[in-house]
C-alpha positions in Angstrom: -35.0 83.0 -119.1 -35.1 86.3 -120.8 -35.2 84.8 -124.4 -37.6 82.6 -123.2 -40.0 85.5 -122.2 -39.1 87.7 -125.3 -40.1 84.1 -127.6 -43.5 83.9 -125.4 -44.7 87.9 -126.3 -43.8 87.9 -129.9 -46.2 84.7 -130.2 -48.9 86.6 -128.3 -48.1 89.9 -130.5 -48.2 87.6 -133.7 -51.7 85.1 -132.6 -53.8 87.6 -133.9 -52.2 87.4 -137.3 -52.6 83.9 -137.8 -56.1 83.5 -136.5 -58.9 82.8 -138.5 -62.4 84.4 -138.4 -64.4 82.8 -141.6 -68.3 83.0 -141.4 -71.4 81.1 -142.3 -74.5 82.2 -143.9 -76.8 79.0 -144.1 -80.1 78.9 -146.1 -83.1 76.4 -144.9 -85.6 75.1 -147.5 -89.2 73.9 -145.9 -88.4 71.3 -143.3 -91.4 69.5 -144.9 -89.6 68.6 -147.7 -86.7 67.1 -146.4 -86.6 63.6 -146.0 -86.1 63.0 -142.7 -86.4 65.6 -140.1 -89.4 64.0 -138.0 -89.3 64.9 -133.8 -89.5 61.8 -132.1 -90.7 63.5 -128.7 -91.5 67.2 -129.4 -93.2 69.7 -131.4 -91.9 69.6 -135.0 -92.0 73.3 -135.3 -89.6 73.9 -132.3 -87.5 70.2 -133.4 -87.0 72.1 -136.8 -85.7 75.4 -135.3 -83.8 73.3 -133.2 -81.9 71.7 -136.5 -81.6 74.5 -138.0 -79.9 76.7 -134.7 -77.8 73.7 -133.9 -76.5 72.6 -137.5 -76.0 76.5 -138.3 -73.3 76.7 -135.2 -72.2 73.7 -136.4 -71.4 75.5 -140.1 -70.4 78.5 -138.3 -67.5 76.3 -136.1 -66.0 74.7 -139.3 -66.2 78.1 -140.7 -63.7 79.6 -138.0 -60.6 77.6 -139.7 -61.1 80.1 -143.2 -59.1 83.0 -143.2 -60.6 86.3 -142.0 -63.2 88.3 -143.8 -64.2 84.3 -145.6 -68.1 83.4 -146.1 -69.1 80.0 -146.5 -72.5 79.9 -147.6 -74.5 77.0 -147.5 -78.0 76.1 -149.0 -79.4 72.9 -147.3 -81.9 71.3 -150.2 -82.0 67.8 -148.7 -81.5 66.8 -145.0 -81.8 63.0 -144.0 -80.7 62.6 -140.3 -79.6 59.5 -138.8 -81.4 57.1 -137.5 -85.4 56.9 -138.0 -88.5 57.8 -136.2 -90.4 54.6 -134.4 -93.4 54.3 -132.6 -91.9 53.2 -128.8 -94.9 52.8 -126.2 -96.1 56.2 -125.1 -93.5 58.3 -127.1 -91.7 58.5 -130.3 -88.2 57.3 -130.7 -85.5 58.1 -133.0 -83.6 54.6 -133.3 -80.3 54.7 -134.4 -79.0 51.7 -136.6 -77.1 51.5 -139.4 -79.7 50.8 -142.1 -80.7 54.5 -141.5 -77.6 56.1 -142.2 -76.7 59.9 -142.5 -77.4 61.7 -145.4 -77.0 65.7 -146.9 -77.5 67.8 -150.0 -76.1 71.0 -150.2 -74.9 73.8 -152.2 -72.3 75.5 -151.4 -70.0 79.0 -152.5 -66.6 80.2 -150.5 -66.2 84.3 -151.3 -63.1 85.8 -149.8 -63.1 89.3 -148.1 -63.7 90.9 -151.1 -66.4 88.8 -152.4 -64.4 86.7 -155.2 -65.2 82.8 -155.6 -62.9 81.0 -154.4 -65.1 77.7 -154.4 -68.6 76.4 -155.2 -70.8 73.3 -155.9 -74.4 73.4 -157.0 -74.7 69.6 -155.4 -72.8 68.3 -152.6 -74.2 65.0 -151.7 -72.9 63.4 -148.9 -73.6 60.1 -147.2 -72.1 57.7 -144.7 -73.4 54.0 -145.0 -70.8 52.7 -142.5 -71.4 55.6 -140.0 -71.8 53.2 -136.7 -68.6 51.9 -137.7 -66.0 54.2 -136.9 -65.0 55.3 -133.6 -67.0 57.6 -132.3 -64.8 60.6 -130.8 -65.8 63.3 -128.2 -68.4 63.8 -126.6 -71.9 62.3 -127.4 -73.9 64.9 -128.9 -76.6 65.2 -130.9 -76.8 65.0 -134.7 -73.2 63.7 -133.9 -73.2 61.5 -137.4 -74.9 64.2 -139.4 -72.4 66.6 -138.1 -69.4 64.7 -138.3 -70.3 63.6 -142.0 -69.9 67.7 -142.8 -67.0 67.8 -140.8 -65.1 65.5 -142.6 -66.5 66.8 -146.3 -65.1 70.0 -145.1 -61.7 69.3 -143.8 -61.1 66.6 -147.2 -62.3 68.6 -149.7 -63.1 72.1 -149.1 -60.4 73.2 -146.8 -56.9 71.9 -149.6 -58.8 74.1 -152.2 -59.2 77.1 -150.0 -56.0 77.2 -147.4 -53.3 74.9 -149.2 -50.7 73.1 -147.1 
């Protein structure tokens, strides 16, 4: 039982220097421009800020699996969220079907603690036509297809060049 507790502390005395604590920085062009950002049942000042807070934790989360003292900094130049804006009665409705698939332009740079490159692409494009046809894990939340379409960009191709198995 002693080895057992003397195995337990040097994992607790070694956590620290295996966890990660990379960082996002992520730039917003006008909203206006984008090609589909429209509220479906709120003010589109406060629906913007509300992309924009909820994408940049988003960044910020994915960011947490780079090394310490890593920046991943991220320009958003076109934003296409899934689903589209219809007229429904009294209020506006984003519908979701999968003619109106997720879609995202980005640039993109990696810079290491002491501000190196590592990695970076004047234009990402990403897309997902057959979005409503994979399982949808977790929890239902929103921009779930928009965010999982980064997710998986950034665990397939940006995390093998930066952290190699």
């Amino acid at each position: 039982m002693n080895t057992v507790k003397k195995i337990a502390m040097a994992m607790l005395v070694a956590l620290p220097v295996f966890a990660h604590a990379g960082e996002a920085v992520v730039k917003w062009q006008d909203f206006n421009d984008y090609r589909d950002t429209r509220p479906s049942n709120e003010p589109k000042g406060s629906y913007h800020k509300h992309i924009a807070t909820s994408f940049e934790k988003h960044f910020n989360k994915l960011a947490e699996d780079l090394p310490e003292g890593y920046k991943f900094n991220v320009e958003v130049t076109e934003l296409d969220l899934a689903g589209d804006v219809r007229f429904g009665g009294m209020n506006d409705l984003r519908i979701i079907k999968p003619i109106y698939f997720p879609r995202i332009e980005f640039k993109y740079s990696v810079t290491d603690k002491d501000g190196k490159v590592l990695s970076e692409n004047d234009k990402v494009e990403l897309k997902d036509m057959g979005f409503m046809d994979k399982i949808k894990m977790g929890r239902d939340e929103e921009f779930y297809y928009d965010k999982r379409l980064i997710t998986d960009w950034f665990n397939k191709e940006l995390m093998p060049q930066i952290v190699p198995s």
